[in-house]
C-alpha positions in Angstrom: -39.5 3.9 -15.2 -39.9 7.7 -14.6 -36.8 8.2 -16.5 -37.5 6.2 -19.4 -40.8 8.1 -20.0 -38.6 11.3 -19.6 -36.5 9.7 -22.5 -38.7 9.1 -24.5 -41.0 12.3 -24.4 -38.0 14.1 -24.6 -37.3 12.6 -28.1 -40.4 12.9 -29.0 -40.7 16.6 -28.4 -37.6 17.1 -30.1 -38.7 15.2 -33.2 -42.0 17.3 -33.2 -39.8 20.5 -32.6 -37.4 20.0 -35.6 -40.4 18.9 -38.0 -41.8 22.5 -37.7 -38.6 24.9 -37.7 -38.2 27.0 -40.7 -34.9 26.4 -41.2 -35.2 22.5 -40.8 -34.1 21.4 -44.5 -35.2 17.7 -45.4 -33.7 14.8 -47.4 -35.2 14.2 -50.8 -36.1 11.1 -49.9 -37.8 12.4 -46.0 -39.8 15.5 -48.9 -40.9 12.3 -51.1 -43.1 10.7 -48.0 -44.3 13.8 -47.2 -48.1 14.1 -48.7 -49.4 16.7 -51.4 -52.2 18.9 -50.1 -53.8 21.3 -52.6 -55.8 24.4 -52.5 -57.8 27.2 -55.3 -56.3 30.3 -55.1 -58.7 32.8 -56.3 -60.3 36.5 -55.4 -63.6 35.7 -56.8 -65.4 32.2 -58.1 -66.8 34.0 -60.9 -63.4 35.2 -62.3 -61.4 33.2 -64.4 -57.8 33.2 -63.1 -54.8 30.9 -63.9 -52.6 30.9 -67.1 -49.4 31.9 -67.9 -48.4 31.0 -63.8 -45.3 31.4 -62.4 -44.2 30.8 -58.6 -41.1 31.6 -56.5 -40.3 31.2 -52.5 -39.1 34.1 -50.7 -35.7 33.1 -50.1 -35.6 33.9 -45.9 -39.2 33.7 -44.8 -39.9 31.2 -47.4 -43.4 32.5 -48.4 -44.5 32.0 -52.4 -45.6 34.4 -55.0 -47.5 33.5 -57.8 -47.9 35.9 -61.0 -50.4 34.7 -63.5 -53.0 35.8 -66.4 -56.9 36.3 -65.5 -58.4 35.0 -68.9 -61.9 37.2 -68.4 -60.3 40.4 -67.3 -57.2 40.0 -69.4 -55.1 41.6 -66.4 -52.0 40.5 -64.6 -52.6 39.5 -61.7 -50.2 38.4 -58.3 -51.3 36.4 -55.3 -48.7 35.6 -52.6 -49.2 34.2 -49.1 -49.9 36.1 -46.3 -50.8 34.9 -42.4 -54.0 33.7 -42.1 -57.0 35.6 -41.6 -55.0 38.8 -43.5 -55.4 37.8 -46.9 -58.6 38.1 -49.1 -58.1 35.0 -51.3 -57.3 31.6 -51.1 -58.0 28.6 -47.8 -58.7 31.1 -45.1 -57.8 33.9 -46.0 -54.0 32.9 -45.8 -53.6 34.3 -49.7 -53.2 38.1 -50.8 -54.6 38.7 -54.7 -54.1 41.9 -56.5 -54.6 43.0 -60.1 -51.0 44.3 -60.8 -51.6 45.9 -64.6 -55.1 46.2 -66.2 -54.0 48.6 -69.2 -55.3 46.5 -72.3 -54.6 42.6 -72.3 -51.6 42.5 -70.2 -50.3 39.6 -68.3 -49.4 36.6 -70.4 -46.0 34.2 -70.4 -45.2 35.7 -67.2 -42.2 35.2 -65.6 -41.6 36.1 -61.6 -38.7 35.8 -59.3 -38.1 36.8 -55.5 -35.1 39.0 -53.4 -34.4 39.7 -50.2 -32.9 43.1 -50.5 -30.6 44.0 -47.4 -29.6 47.6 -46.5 -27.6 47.7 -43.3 -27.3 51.3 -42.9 -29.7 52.8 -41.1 -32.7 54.1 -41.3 -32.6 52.5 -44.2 -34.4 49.2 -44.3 -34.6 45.8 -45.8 -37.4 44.9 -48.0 -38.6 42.7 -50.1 -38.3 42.8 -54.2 -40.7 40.8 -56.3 -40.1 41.6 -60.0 -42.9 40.0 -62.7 -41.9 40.1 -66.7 -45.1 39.3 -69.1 -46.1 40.2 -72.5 -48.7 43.2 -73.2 -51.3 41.7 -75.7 -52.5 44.8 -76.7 -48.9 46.8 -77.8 -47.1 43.9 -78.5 -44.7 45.0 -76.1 -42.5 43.1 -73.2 -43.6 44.3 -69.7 -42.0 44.4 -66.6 -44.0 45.1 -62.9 -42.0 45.7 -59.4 -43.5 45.3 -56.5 -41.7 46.1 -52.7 -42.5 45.4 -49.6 -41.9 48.8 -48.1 -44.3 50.2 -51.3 -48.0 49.9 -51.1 -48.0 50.7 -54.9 -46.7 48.5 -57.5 -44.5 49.8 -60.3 -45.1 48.7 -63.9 -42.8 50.1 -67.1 -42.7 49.4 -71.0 -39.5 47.6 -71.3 -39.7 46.8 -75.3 -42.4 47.9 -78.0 -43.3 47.2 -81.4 -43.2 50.0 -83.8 -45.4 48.7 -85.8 -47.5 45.8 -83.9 -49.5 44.7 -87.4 -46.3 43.0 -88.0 -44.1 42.7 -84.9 -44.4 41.7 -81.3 -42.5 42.0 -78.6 -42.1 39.9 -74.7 -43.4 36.2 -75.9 -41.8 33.5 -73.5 -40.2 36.1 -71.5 -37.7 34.8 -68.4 -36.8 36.5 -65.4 -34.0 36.6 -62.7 -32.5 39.1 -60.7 -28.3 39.3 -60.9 -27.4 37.8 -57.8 -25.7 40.6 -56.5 -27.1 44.0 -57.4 -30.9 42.5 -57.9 -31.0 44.0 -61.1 -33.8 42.5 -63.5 -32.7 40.7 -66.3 -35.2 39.5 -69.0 -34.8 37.1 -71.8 -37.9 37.2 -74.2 -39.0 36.0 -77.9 -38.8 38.7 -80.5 -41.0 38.5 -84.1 -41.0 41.0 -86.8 -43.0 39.4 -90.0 -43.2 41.7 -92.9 -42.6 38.5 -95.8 -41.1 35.4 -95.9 -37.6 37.3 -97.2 -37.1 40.3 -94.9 -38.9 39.6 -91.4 -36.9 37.6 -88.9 -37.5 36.2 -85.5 -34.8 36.5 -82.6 -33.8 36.0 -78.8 -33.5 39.3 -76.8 -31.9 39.9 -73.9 -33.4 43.2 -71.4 -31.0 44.2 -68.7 -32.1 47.0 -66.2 -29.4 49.9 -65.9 -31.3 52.8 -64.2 -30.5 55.5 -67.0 -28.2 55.3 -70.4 -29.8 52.5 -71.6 -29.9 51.5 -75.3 -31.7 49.3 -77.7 -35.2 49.4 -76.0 -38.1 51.2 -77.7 -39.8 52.3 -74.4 -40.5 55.8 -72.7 -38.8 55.0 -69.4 -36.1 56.9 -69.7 -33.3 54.6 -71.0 -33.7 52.5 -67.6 -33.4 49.2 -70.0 -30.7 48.0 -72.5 -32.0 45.9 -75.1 -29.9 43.8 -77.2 -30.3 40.7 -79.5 -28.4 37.7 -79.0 -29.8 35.3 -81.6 -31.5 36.8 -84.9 -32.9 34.0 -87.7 -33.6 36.1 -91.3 -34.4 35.2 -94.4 -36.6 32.8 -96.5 -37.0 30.4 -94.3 -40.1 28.1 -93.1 -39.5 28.2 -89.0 -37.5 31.6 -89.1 -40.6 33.2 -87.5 -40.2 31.0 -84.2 -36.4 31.4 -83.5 -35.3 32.2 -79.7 -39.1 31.6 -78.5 -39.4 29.1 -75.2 -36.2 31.0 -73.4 -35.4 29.9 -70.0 -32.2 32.3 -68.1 -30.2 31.2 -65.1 -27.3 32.5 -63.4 -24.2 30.1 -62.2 -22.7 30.3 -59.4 -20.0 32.6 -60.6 -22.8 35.3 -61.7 -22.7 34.1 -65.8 -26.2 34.4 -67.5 -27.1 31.4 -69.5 -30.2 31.5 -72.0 -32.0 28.3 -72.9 -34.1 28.8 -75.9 -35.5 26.9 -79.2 -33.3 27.7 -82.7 -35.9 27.0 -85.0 -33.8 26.9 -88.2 -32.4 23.4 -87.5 -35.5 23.0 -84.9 -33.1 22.3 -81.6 -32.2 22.9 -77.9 -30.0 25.7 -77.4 -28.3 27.7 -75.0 -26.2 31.0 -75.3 -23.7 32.2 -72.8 -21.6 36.0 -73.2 -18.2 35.8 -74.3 -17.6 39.2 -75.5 -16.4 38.7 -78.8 -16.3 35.7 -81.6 -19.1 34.1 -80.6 -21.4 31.7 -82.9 -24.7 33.4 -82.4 -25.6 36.3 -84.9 -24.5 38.7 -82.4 -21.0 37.9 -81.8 -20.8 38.5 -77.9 -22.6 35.8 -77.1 -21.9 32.1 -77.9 -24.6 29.9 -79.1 -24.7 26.1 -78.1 -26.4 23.2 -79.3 -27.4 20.6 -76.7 -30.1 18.3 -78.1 -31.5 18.1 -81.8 -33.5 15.1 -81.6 -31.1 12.5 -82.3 -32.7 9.2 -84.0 -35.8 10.6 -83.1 -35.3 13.6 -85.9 -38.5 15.2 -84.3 -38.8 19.1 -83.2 -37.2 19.8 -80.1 -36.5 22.7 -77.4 -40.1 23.6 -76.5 -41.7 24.7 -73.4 -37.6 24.8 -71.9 -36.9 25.2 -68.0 -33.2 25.2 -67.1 -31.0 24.9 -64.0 -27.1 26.7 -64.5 -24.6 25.3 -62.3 -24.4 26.6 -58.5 -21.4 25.0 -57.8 -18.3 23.9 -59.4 -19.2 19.8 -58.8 -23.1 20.9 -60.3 -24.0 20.1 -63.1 -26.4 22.3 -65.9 -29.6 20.9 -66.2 -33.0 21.7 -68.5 -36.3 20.0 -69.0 -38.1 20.5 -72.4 -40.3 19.5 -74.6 -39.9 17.4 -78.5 -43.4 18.2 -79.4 -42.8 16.4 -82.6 -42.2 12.8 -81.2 -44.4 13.8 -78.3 -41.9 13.9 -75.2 -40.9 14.9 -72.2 -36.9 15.4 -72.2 -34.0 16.2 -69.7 -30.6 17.0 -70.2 -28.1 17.2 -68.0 -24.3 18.3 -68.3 -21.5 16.1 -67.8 -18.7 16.8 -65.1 -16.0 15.6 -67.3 -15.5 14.1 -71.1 -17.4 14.3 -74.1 -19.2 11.2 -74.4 -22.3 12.2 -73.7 -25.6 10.6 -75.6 -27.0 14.0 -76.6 -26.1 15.3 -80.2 -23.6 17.9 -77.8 -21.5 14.9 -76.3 -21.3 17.3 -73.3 -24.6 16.7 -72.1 -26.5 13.3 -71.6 -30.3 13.8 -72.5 -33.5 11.1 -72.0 -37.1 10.6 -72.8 -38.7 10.9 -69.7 -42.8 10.5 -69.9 -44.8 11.4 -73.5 -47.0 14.6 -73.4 -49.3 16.0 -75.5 -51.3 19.0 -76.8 -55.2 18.1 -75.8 -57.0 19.3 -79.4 -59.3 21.9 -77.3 -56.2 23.3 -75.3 -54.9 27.1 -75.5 -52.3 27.1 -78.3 -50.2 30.0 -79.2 -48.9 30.1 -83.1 -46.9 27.3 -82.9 -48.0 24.6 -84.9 -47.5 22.2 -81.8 -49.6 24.7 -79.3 -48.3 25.5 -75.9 -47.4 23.4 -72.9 -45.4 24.5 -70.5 -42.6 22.1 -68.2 -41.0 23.5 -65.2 -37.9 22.4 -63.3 -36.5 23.3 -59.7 -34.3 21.4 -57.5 -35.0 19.4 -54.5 -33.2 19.7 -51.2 -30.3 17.4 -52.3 -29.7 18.9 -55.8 -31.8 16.3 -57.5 -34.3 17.6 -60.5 -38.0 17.7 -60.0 -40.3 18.6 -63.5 -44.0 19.3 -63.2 -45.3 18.7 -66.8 -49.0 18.4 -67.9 -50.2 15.1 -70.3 -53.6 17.1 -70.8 -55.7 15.7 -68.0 -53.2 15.5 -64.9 -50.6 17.8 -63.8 -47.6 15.0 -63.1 -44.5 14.7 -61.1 -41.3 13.6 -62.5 -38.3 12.8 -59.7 -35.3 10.3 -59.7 -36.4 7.2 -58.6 -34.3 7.2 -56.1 -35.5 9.9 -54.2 -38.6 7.7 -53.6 -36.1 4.8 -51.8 -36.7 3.1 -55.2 -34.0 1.1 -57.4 -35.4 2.7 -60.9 -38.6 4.2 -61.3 -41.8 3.8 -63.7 -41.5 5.9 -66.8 -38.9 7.2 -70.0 -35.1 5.7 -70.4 -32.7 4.7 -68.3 -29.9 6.4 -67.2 -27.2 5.8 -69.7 -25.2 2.7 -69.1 -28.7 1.3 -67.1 -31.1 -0.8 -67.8 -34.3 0.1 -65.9 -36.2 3.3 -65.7 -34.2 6.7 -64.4 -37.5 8.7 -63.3 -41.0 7.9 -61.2 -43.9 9.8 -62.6 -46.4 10.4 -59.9 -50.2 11.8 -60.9 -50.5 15.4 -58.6 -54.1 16.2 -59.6 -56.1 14.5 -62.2 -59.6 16.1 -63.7 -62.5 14.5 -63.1 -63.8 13.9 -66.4 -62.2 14.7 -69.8 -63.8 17.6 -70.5 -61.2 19.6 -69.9 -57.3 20.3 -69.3 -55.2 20.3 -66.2 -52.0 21.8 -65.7 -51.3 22.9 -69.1 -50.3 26.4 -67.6 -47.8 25.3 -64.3 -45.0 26.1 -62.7 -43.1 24.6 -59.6 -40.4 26.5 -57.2 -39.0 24.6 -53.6 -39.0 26.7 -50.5 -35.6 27.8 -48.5 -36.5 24.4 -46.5 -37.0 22.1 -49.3 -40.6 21.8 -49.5 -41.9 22.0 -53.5 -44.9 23.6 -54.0 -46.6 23.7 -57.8 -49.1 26.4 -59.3 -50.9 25.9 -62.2 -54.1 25.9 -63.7 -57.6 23.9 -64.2 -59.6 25.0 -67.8 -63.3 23.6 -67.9 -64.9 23.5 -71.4 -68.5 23.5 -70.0 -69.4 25.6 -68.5 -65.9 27.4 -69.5 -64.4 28.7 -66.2 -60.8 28.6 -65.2 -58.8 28.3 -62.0 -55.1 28.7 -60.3 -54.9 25.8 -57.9 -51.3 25.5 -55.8 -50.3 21.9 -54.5 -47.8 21.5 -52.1 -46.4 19.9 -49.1 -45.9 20.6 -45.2 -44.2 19.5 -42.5 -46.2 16.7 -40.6 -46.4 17.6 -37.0 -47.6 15.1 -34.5 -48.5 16.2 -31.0 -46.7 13.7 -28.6 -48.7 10.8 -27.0 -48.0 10.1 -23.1 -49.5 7.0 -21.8 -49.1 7.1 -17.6 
C-alpha cells in the first residue's frame, strides 16, 4: 500500500512540476481548457490609456510588452511585465508603465516587436531589444522608439516626415519586425500626399534601418533609414488616397519580407514580396499579389489585415482581415500545392468567419468604414487564433478543432465541408452598450504557448478609457495525500 501511495504522489508531483516549467509547451487543444483571466493595466485611474495596442512575448523569458496610445496625454506609452511587487502598474505591481515619447501627439497605429539579442564575447552582454513603430500626429511623420534592457533611457528617432504636413502624412498603419538575423528594424507604413484629385497619390512604404548611408527618408538621423515605396496609386481616382494603408509585414522562414496591405484602386487584399526586378507593383522590385477581392460578395476588402508568412517549408501563409463593406471577418490561407483555391488568387482558400462592425460612436480614422483592428498569432500547434472586436465584446476565433470539437459555431466551412470551420468564443463583453470593447486589440502567444490579448475598453459616459490584457496560465494544483 506504501508503494502505491508512493506511485501515485509521485505522478502527481510530476504532473504539478511539468504544468509550471517555462519551457513546458501545450497542445492547442490542453491551451483551449485552460481558463481566461483578465487584468487593467494602467499607471493612473484618472488617465486614459489603451488605443492603438500592440503586444509581443519576449522570446526566452516569455514576458509581454505592450506599446499603446494614452488618448488624454496624447503620448506613447509602453507597459511590460515585471516580477511582482517591482512594477508601478497593473495587479500587484507585476506591470512596469512608462511614457516613451511625449513630443506633440505621438503614439498612434503602433506597432511593437521583441529580440533577444546575444553577444557571446565578453564583456559584452546580452540584452534585450524592444523596438515600437507609431505615427507622430503632430508632424505627420512615422516614428520609431528603442528601448534595451542594458539602457535606462529609451531612444526615439524621426524615421519619415512630411514636407508639407497641410497635405501629406506620414507612418499610418505602420508594421514592425526585426530581420531575423541582424535584428535590424523594418517598418511598413501607409503614405498620403493629397494636393487634388489629379496629382496627389497614396502608397505603401517600406523603412529599413542601415546605421548610416541611408536614402529616401526625410528625417535628421543621419541617413540611419532607407525609405523606399513599393506600391504608389496616382491619379484621378476616387480611393487613390487610401492605397497601401492596413499593412501587415512578416518574414518566412528563409528571411523574405512579405507585406500585406489594402490596394484601394480595385479595393482588394494584397501582398508584395521583393524580387528585384520586373515586378507588378509601381516600383518594379517588388511583386504585387492579389489574394482576395471580394468574390460574389463584390464588397471592400483588405482592412484591418494581420498576416502570418510561412516558417517552414510544409506552412502555409496565412492573414486575417477585414471586408468592411459586406461586414466580415475573413481568413486566407495559402495552399501547399495547386491552384484551386476558392479565393479570387486560386492559390489561397479564403472564408467568412464571424460579421463585425463599426459601432456609430467608435474612433474612426478617414476611412469611410472607420477603424477596427483584427489580429492573428499562432497557437502552439501552428493553428490560427484572431482576436476581432463586434463593438461590444472582444471575441475569439480558433479552429474548432482545437476545442475537441467536430466543427465549430460561426462563418463557412472549410472548403469541401459542410459545417462550420471556426468556434467564436466571447473574451470580455461590456456591461451595458454604452460603449466599445476591443476595438483597439492585439494578441501575441508566449515561447510556451499561452496567448495573451491587449486591448482596450472606451466608455461614452463618463468618457474614460482603459488597456485591459486577458490571458491564460498554467493551472497548478498542489497534490492531495489522503493517509
Amino acid at each position: 500500500m506504501k508503494k502505491i501511495k508512493f506511485l501515485v504522489l509521485a505522478a502527481i508531483t510530476l504532473l504539478y512540476c511539468s504544468s509550471v516549467t517555462a519551457s513546458y509547451t501545450i497542445t492547442a487543444s490542453q491551451d483551449a481548457a485552460l481558463p481566461w483571466h483578465r487584468n487593467k493595466i494602467y499607471l493612473n485611474p484618472n488617465v486614459n490609456d489603451g488605443y492603438f495596442v500592440s503586444i509581443k512575448h519576449h522570446p526566452i523569458n516569455g514576458k509581454a510588452y505592450v506599446s499603446y496610445y494614452d488618448t488624454y496625454n496624447k503620448d506613447l506609452k509602453l507597459a511590460y511585465q515585471v516580477s511582482p511587487g517591482l512594477g508601478n502598474c497593473g495587479p500587484n505591481a507585476s506591470w512596469r508603465c512608462r511614457t516613451v515619447d511625449s513630443d506633440g501627439d505621438v503614439g498612434k497605429y503602433t506597432s511593437i516587436d521583441v529580440a533577444y539579442v546575444e553577444n557571446p564575447s565578453f564583456p559584452a552582454l546580452s540584452y534585450t531589444k524592444v523596438g515600437i513603430s507609431y505615427y507622430d500626429e503632430s508632424n505627420k511623420a512615422l516614428k520609431y522608439a528603442l528601448y534595451r534592457s542594458d539602457s535606462p533611457t529609451i531612444g526615439v528617432q524621426s524615421v519619415d516626415v512630411a514636407i508639407n504636413s497641410s497635405v501629406s502624412s506620414l507612418g499610418k498603419f505602420s508594421s514592425l519586425k526585426f530581420e531575423p538575423e541582424t535584428h535590424s528594424p523594418v517598418i511598413s507604413y501607409y503614405a498620403h500626399n493629397w494636393y487634388d484629385q489629379y496629382v496627389g497619390y497614396s502608397a505603401l512604404k517600406l523603412a529599413t534601418y542601415v546605421g548610416s548611408g541611408g536614402t529616401g527618408c526625410n528625417n535628421s538621423t543621419g541617413g540611419k533609414w532607407t525609405c523606399e515605396e513599393i506600391d504608389r496609386l496616382t491619379g484621378a481616382h476616387e480611393g487613390n488616397n487610401k492605397n497601401g494603408s492596413h499593412s501587415s509585414l512578416d518574414f518566412n522562414y528563409l528571411g523574405n519580407l512579405y507585406i500585406a496591405f489594402h490596394d484601394s484602386y480595385t479595393d482588394e487584399l494584397q501582398y508584395a514580396v521583393h524580387v528585384g526586378s520586373g515586378g507588378s507593383c509601381s516600383n518594379p522590385a517588388w511583386n504585387c499579389v492579389l489574394v482576395d477581392g471580394g468574390g460574389a460578395l463584390s464588397a471592400a476588402t483588405g482592412y484591418s489585415i494581420s498576416m502570418h508568412a510561412k516558417k517552414s517549408s510544409m506552412d502555409r501563409m496565412r492573414i486575417a482581415y477585414w471586408m468592411p463593406g459586406a461586414g466580415y471577418l475573413r481568413y486566407a490561407v495559402s495552399r501547399l500545392s495547386g491552384t484551386d483555391g476558392n479565393c479570387d488568387n486560386g492559390a489561397f482558400d479564403c472564408i467568412t468567419v464571424d460579421e463585425v462592425h463599426m459601432p456609430v460612436d467608435s474612433w474612426e480614422s478617414e476611412d469611410s468604414f472607420g477603424y477596427s483592428e483584427i489580429s492573428l498569432a499562432m497557437d502552439a500547434n501552428n493553428a490560427p487564433m484572431i482576436t476581432y472586436s463586434n463593438g461590444y465584446s472582444l471575441k475569439l476565433a480558433r479552429p474548432a478543432s482545437a476545442y475537441g470539437l467536430a466543427w465549430g459555431n460561426c462563418g463557412d466551412p472549410w472548403p469541401g465541408g459542410d459545417h462550420p470551420y471556426f468556434q467564436c468564443t466571447i473574451l470580455h463583453s461590456a456591461l451595458d452598450s454604452d460603449g466599445v470593447l476591443g476595438q483597439f486589440n492585439s494578441l501575441s502567444v508566449s515561447p510556451s504557448g499561452l496567448p495573451m490579448v491587449a486591448y482596450s475598453e472606451d466608455i461614452f459616459s463618463p468618457v474614460e478609457q482603459f488597456l485591459w490584457v486577458t490571458y491564460k496560465v498554467y493551472e497548478s494544483y498542489l497534490p492531495l495525500i489522503k493517509r
